[in-house]
C-alpha positions in Angstrom: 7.9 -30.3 -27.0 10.2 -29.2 -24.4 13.5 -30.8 -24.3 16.1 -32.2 -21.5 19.3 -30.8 -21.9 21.8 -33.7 -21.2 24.0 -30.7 -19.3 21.3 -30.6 -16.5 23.6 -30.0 -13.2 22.8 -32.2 -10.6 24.0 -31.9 -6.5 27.0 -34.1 -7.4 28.6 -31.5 -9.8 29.1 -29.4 -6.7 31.1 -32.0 -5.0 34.2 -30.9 -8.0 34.2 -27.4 -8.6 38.0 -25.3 -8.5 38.5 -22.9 -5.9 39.1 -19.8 -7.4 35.9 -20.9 -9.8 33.8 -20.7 -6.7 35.7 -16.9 -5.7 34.6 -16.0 -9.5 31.2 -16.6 -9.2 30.8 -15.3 -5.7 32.3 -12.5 -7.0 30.2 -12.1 -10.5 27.0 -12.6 -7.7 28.2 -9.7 -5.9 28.5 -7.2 -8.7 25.1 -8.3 -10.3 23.3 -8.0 -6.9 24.6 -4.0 -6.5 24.7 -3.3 -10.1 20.6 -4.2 -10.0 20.2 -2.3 -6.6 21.8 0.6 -8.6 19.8 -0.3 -12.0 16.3 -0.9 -9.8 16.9 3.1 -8.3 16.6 4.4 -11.4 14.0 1.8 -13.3 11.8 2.4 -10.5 12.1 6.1 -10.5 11.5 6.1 -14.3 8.4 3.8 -14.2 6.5 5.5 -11.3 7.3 9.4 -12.8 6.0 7.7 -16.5 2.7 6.4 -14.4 2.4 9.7 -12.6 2.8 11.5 -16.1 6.0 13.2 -14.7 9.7 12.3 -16.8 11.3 11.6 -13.4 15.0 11.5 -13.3 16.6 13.3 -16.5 19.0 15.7 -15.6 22.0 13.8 -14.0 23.4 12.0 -17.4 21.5 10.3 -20.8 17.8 9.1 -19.5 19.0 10.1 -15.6 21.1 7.2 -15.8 23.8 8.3 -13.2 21.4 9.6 -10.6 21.2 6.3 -8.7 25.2 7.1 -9.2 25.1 10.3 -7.3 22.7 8.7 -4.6 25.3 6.4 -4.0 28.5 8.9 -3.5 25.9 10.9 -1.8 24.9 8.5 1.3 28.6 7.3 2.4 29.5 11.5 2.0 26.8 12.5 4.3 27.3 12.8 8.3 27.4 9.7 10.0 25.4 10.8 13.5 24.7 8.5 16.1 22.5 9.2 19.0 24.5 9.3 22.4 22.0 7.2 24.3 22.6 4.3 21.9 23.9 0.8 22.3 26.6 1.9 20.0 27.9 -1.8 19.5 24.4 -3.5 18.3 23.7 -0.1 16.8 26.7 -0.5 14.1 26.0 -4.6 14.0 22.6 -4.2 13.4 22.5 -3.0 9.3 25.1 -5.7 8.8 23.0 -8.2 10.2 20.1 -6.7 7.6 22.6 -6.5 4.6 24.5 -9.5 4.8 22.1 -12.1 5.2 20.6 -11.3 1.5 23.8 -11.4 -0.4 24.2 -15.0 0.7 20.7 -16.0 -0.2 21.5 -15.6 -3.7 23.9 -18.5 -3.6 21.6 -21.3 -4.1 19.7 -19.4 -7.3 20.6 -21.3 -10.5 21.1 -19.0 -13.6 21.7 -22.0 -16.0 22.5 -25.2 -16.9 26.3 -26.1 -17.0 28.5 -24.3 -19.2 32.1 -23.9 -20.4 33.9 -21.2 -18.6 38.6 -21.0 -18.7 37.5 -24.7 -20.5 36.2 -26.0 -17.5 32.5 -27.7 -17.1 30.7 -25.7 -14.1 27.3 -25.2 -13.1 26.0 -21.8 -13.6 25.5 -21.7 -9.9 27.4 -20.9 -6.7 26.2 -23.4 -4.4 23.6 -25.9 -4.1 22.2 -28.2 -1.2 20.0 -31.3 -0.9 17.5 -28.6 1.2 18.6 -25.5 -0.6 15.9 -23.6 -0.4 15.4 -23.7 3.0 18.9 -21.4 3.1 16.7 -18.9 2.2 13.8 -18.8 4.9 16.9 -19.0 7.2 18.5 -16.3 5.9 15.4 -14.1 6.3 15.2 -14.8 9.7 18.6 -13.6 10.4 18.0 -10.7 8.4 15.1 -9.7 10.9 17.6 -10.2 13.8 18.8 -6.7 11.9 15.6 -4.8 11.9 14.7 -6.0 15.7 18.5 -5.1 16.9 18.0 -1.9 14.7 14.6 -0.8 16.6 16.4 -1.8 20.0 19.4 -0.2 19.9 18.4 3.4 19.1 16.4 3.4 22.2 13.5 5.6 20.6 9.5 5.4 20.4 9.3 5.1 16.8 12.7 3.0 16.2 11.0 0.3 18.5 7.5 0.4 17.2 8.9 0.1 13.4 11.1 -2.9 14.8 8.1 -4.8 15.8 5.8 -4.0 13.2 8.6 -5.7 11.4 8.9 -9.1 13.4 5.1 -9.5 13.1 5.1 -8.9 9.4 7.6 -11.1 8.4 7.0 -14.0 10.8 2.9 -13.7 9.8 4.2 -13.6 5.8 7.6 -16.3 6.4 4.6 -18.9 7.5 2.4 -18.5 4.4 5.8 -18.2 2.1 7.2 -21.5 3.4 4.1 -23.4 3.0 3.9 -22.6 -0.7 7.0 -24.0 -0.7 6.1 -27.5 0.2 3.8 -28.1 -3.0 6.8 -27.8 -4.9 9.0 -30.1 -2.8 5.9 -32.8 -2.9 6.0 -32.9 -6.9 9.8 -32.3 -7.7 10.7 -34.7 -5.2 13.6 -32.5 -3.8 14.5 -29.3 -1.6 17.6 -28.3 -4.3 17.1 -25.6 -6.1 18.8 -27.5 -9.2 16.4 -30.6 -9.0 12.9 -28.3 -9.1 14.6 -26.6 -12.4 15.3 -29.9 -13.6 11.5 -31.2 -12.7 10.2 -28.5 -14.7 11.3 -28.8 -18.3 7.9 -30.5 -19.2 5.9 -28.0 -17.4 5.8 -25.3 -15.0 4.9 -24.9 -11.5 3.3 -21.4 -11.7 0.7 -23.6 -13.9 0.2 -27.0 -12.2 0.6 -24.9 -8.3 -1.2 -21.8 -9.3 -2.4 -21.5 -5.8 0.9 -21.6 -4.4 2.3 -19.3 -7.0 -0.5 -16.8 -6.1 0.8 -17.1 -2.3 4.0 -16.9 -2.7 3.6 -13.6 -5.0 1.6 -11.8 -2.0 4.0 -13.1 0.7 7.3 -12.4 -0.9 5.8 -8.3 -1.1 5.0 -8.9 2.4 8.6 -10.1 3.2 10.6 -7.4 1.9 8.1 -4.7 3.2 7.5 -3.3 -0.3 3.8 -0.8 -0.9 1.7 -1.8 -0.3 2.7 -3.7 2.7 5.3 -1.0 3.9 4.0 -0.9 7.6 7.3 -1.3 9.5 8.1 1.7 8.3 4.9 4.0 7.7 6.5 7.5 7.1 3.3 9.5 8.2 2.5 7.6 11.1 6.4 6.5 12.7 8.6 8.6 10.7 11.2 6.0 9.2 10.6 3.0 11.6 13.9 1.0 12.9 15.7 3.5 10.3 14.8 6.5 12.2 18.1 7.1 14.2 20.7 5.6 11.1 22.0 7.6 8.7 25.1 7.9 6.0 26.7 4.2 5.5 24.7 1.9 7.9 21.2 3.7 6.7 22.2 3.3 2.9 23.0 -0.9 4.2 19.5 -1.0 5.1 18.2 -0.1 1.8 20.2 -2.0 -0.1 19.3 -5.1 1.9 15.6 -4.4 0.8 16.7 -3.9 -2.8 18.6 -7.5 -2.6 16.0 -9.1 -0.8 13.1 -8.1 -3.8 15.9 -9.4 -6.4 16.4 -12.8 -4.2 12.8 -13.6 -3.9 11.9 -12.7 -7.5 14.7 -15.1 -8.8 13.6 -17.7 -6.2 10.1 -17.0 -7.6 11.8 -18.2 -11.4 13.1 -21.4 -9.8 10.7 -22.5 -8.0 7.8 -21.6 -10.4 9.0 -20.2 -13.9 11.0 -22.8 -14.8 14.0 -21.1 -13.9 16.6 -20.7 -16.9 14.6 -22.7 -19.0 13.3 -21.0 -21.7 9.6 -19.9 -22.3 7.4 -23.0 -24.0 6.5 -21.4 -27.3 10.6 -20.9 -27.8 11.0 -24.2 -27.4 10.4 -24.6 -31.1 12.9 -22.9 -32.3 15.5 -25.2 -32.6 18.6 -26.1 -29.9 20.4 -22.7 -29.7 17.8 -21.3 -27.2 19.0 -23.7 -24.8 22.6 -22.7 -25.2 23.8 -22.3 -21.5 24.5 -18.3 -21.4 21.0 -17.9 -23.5 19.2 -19.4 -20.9 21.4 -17.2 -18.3 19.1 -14.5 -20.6 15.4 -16.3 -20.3 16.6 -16.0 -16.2 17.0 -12.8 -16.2 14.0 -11.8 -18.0 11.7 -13.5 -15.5 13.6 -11.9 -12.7 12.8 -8.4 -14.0 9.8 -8.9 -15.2 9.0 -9.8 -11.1 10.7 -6.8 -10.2 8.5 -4.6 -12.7 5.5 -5.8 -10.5 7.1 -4.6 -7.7 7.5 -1.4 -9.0 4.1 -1.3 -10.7 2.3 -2.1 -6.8 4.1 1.0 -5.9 2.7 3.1 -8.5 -0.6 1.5 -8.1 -1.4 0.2 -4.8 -2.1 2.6 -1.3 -0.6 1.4 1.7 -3.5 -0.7 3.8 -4.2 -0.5 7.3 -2.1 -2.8 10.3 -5.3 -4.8 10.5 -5.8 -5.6 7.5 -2.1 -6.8 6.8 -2.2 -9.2 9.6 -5.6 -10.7 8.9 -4.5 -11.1 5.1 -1.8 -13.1 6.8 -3.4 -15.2 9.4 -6.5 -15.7 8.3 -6.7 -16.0 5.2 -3.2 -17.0 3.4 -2.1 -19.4 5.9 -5.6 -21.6 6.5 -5.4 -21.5 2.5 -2.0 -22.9 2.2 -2.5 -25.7 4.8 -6.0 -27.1 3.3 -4.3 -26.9 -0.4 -1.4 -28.0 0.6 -3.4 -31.4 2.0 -5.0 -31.3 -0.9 -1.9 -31.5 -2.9 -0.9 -34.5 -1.0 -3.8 -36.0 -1.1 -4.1 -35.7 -5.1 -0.3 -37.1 -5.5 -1.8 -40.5 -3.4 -4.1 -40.9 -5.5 -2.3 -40.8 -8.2 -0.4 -43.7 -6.9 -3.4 -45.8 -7.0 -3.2 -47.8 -3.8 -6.3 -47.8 -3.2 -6.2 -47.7 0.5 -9.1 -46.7 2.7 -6.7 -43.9 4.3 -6.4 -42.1 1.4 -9.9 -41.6 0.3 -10.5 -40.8 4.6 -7.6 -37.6 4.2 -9.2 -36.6 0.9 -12.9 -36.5 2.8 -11.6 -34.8 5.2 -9.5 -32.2 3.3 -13.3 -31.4 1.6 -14.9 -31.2 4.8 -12.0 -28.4 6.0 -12.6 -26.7 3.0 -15.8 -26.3 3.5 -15.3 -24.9 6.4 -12.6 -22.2 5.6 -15.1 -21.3 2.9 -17.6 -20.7 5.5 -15.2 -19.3 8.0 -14.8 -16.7 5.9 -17.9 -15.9 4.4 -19.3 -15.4 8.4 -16.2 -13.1 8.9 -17.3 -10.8 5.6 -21.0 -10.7 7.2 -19.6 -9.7 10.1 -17.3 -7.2 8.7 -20.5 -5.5 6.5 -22.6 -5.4 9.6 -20.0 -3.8 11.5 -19.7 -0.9 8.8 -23.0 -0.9 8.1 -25.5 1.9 9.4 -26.8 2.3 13.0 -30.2 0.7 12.7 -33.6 3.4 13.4 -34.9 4.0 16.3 -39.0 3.5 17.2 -41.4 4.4 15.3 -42.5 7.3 17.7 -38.6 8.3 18.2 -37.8 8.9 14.7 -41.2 11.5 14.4 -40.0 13.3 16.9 -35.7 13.3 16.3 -36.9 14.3 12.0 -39.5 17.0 13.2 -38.5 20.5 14.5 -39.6 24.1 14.6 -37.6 26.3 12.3 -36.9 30.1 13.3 -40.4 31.5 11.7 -42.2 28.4 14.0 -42.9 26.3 10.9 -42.9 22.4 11.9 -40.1 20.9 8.8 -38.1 17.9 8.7 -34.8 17.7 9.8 -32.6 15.1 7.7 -30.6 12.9 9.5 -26.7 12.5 8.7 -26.1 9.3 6.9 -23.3 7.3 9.1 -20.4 6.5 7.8 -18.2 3.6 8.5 -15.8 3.9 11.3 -12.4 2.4 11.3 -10.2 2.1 14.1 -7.6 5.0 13.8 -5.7 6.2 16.6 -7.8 9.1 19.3 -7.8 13.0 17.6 -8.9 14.3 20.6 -7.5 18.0 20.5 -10.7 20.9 20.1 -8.9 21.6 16.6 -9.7 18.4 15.3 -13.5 18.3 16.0 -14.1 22.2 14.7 -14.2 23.6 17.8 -11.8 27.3 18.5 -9.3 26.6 21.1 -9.6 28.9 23.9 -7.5 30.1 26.3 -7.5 27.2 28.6 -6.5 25.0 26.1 -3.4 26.9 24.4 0.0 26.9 25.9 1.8 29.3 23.7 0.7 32.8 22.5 -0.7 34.3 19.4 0.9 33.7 16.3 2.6 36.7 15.2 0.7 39.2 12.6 -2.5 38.4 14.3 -3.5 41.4 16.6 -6.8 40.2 17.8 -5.4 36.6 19.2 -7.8 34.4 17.3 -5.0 32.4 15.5 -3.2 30.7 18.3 -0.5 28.4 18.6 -0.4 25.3 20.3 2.6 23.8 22.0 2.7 21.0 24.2 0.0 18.9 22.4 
């Protein structure tokens, strides 16, 4: 049986915490948040080299341990260049605008209950609001001021196209992700991070809201732009995206704001569905001393890794999907989701109160009835999609005998076997002669013949 530890923090334990109490824990937040960015280089180095059967880093200390150290001495020593067609001002705002928004979203995360520290009774737990959470989405959407000001400023092709693919990804992914959120604040009552930990010590959202759980695990990849839904910055198709042009400092800011960002959402992930610091149910039964306040600050940090891990393990596992098919994973499917079980959450918790009105029962027929038709929705969409991919239907009778029936070169009537279609997916024109098998002749080539080729069959193209 899960027990309620009478040191539970509520929002008015914020209203009488010490100044320099608050500096120390802004402080202790700040050193955890880089000394993970630092640890996550090298975990997620390790992991994907171990899947790939390959040590990965092992050279630079015990294990490879310093090489995330030399990456860091490495960035700020290398040449800071900056483009002289820049906005030079929004160029050098932008990475702070990425970086700075994640440290603070980290403020409101609850490692555990209150505790003793310099003999003073403090929540575990730099700040907290009556609509905490909601610090978070905001804070997101100021981070992507970062990546749009980014793309803009460095006035390039591929700078601007990463920058958009950007805005669309998180604002598609920040709809889905702050629906999931609202089960929670239905059940516990509350948008403070403290009260959900508190409404979960007899059970756990990640059971009761599985759907939202599931959401909120697709959409908080999608926010930080993590494989396999790194299309803002697609490295075969726009080189680095709004990165391209940054470099030294301001280009290492930007990847430590996505580091942050996957350790924010996997610790808002704990409090809003893991139970936070509480500690796993089957531990419950092992008497008080798991609940002592810095071994819960333990059962924390073991769910927030354990996210991270899945993060790393998508990498290692996962390709990188198609524009399309991000967006439509998005729209059509996540967010219709989330709004019919999210009326059907509401719904349920009405009829729980047993009121019996005629309303009630109305929403709940009508939340079946729009199920239905998502259900439907997308089942028309995946007959679409198959008949779309699906091969080019045959022609007459009569048109067939003639297209499979030719004369071969001793006058013999055979068969000629058609070429199965395949599916075609939109991808971008290929429509040089090189690309379709054809030799390029010397209409078509701009340069001259490679060098070491005296008959001029191997030609070089330029200008393409």
């Amino acid at each position: 049986m899960t027990r309620v530890l009478a040191v539970d923090p509520t929002l008015s334990d914020f209203n009488q915490l010490i100044w320099w109490m608050v500096l120390l824990k802004v402080v202790i937040v700040f050193m955890f948040l880089l000394l993970t960015t630092i640890f996550m280089i090298w975990f997620e180095r390790r992991v994907i080299g171990r899947m790939q059967n390959r040590p990965g880093p092992n050279r630079a200390g015990p294990l490879g341990l310093l090489q995330p150290v030399a990456d860091a001495l490495k960035l700020p020593l290398k040449e800071d260049i900056v483009p002289t067609t820049v906005d030079k001002l929004v160029f050098f705002v932008a990475p702070i605008l990425a970086a700075a928004p994640s440290f603070v979203s980290f403020a409101i995360i609850p490692w555990g209950p209150s505790a003793s520290i310099f003999h003073h009774w403090t929540p575990l737990q730099v700040a907290d609001l009556p609509v905490a959470v909601l610090l978070v989405l905001a804070m997101s959407s100021i981070g992507v001021y970062g990546i749009v000001l980014a793309g803009w400023a460095s006035r390039g092709p591929y700078s601007i196209l990463g920058a958009l693919r950007s805005t669309a990804q998180v604002i598609s992914y920040e709809i889905a992700m702050g629906l999931s959120f609202v089960a929670v604040f239905l059940d516990a009552g509350s948008l403070s991070t403290t009260a959900i930990v508190n409404a979960q010590a007899h059970y756990w959202y990640a059971w009761v809201l599985f759907p939202s759980f599931v959401i909120y695990l697709v959409t908080m990849v999608g926010e930080t732009n993590r494989i396999p839904f790194d299309l803002p910055e697609g490295e075969g198709e726009i080189v680095a995206g709004h990165m391209t042009e940054y470099s030294s400092m301001k280009f290492a800011m930007f990847f430590l704001a996505e580091y942050i960002n996957m350790t924010t959402v996997s610790a808002l992930a704990a409090t809003l569905f893991l139970g936070g610091w509480r500690p796993f149910p089957p531990l419950t039964l092992l008497g008080s001393w798991v609940f002592n306040p810095w071994v819960c600050v333990i059962w924390f940090l073991i769910k927030v890794f354990a996210l991270l891990f899945c993060y790393v393990w998508l990498r290692g596992t996962l390709p990188r999907t198609r524009y399309d098919q991000l967006m439509a994973l998005g729209w059509k499917i996540l967010i219709p989701f989330s709004i019919i079980w999210l009326l059907l959450v509401a719904t349920v918790r009405a009829l729980r109160a047993d009121n019996h009105s005629p309303a009630v029962y109305a929403v709940a027929g009508v939340v079946l009835v729009l199920f239905v038709l998502l259900i439907t929705f997308w089942d028309n969409g995946y007959q679409k999609h198959l008949a779309r991919i699906a091969p080019e239907r045959p022609a007459e009778a009569e048109d067939e005998d003639e297209d499979e029936w030719d004369y071969d070169e001793d006058g013999e009537l055979v068969k000629v076997e058609q070429p199965v279609p395949v599916p075609r997916f939109p991808v971008p024109p290929l429509d040089l002669p090189h690309y379709h098998g054809l030799e390029l002749d010397s209409a078509a080539v701009t340069g001259s013949s490679v060098q070491g080729d005296p008959v001029g069959v191997t030609k070089e193209v330029s200008g393409a």
